[in-house]
C-alpha positions in Angstrom: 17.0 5.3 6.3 17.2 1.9 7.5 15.8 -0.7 5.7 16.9 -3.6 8.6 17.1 -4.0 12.2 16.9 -7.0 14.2 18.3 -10.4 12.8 15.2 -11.9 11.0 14.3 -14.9 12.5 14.9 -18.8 10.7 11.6 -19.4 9.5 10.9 -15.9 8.1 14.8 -16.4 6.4 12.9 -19.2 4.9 10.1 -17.6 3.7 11.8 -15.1 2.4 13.9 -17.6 0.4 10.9 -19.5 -1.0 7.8 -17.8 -0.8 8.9 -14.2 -1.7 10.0 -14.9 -4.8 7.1 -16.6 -6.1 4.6 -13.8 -4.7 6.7 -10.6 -6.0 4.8 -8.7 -9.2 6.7 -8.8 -12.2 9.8 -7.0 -13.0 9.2 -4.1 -15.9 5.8 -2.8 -16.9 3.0 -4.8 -15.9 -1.2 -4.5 -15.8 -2.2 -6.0 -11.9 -5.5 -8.0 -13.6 -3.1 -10.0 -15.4 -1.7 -11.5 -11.6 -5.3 -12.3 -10.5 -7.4 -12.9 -13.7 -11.2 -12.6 -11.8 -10.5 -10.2 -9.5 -13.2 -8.0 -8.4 -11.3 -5.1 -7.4 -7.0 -4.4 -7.2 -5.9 -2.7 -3.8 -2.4 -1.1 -3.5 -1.2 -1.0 0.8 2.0 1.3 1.0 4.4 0.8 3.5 2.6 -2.3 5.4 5.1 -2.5 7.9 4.4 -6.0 9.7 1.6 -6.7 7.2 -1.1 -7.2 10.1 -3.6 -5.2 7.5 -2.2 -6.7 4.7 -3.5 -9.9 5.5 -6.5 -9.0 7.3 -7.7 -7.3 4.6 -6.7 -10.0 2.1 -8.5 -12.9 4.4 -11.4 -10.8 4.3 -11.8 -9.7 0.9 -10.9 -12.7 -1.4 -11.7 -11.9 -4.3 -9.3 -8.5 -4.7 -5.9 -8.8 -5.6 -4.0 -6.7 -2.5 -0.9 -5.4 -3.7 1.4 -4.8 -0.2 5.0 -2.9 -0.6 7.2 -2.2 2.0 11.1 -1.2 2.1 11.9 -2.6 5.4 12.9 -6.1 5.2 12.2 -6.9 8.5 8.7 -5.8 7.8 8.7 -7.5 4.6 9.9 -11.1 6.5 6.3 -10.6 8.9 4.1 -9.7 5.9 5.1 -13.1 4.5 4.9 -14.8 7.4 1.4 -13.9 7.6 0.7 -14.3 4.2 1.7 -18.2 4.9 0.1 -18.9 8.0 -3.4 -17.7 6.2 -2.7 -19.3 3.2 -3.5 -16.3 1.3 -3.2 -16.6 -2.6 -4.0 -13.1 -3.8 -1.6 -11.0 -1.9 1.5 -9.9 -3.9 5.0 -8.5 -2.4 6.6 -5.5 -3.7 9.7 -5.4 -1.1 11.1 -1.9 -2.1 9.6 1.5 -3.0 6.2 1.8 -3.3 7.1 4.8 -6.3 9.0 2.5 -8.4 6.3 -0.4 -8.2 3.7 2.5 -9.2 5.7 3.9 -12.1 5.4 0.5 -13.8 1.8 0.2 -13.8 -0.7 1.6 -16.0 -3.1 4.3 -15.3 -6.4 4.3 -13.2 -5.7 0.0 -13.0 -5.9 0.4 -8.5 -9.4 0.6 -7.4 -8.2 1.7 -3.3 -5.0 3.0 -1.9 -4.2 2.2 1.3 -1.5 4.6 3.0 -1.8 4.1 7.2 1.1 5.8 8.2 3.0 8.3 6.0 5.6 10.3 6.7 6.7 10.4 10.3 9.4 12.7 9.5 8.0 15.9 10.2 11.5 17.8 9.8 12.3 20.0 6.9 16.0 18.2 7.0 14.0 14.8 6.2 12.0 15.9 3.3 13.7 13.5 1.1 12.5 10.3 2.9 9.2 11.6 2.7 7.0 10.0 0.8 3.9 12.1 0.5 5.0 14.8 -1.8 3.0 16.3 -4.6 4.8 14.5 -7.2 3.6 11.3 -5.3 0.1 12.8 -5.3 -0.3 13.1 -8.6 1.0 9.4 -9.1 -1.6 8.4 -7.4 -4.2 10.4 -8.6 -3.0 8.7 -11.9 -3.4 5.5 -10.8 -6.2 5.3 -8.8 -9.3 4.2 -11.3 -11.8 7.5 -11.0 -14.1 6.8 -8.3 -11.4 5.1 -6.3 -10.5 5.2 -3.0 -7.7 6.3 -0.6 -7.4 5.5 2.6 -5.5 7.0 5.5 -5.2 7.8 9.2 -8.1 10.1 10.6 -5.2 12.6 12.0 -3.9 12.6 8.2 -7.3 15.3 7.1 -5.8 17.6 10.0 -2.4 18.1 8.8 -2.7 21.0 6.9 0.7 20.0 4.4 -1.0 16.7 3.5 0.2 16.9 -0.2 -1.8 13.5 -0.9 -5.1 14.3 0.2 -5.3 18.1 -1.1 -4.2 16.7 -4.4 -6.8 14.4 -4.7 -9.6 16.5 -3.8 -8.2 18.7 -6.3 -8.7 16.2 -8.9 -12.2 15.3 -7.3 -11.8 12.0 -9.2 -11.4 9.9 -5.9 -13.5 9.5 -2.5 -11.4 10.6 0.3 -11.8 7.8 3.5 -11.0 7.7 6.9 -10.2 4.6 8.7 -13.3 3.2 10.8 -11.1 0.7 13.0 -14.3 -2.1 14.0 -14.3 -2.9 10.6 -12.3 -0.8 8.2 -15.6 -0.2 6.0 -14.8 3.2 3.6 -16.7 6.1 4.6 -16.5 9.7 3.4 -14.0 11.8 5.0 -16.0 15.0 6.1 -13.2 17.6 5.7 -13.5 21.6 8.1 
């Protein structure tokens, strides 16, 4: 897939230049408490896109350490845009896959998972730029502290392939949410 489109714009370039770099987690193996010492709580958001949430949730919430990755540079560029103009300090960037970031952390270290929009590849012929697979379930299920949370779209409990949230209930470690859009507080997911 793509991981640019449009030219990104001078004072994104710039950010991108200065800022990134100093907000990126650590290369190798790395425990997420160790970025923020005093945080209450460490969030991961996969595939942010123009980090909107990203940075709503970290203006909200400053005492958690809010972990954002996203492939898509163009995305990446607007998430630290954003991350600038709020003057957030405890956002982090991973600007690649979310699956790499994960395998380098340690288990049950992320108290919520956000994943909005996964997978809008619905062809068989795409399967390998999905990202919602069981493998990927089960990484999060390692990852996710027991009791955590996951959050995702409401249509997400309908599809009835949704590796992620089968696995999880499976494990019945995790509380399974659904996204209340006034103010994105968690609420159980009350499944057919």
């Amino acid at each position: 897939g793509r991981i640019k489109s449009r030219p990104i714009k001078p004072r994104q370039a710039a950010l991108l230049e200065t800022l990134l770099p100093t907000i990126r987690p650590p290369e190798g193996p790395f425990d997420p408490r160790d970025l923020m010492p005093g945080a209450k709580a460490v969030w991961l958001e996969i595939g942010f896109g123009g980090g909107e949430h990203m940075a709503a949730q970290a203006g909200r919430h400053p005492d958690v350490l809010i972990i954002g990755c996203e492939p898509f540079i163009n995305g990446v560029a607007s998430g630290v845009r954003h991350i600038d103009e709020a003057g957030l300090t405890n956002v982090r960037v991973h600007d690649g896959d979310a699956r790499e970031l994960m395998e380098r952390l340690p288990d049950g270290c992320l108290d919520r998972i956000f994943v909005l929009f996964p997978d809008p590849w619905p062809k068989t012929k795409h399967f390998k730029r999905r990202l919602v697979t069981p493998e990927f379930a089960a990484l999060v299920a390692s990852r996710l502290r027991r009791g955590g949370t996951r959050r995702r779209p409401p249509l997400a409990r309908q599809a009835p392939r949704h590796h992620l949230a089968r696995a999880l209930l499976a494990q019945q470690r995790h509380a399974l949410t659904r996204r209340v859009p006034q103010h994105h507080a968690a609420a159980p997911c009350r499944g057919k």
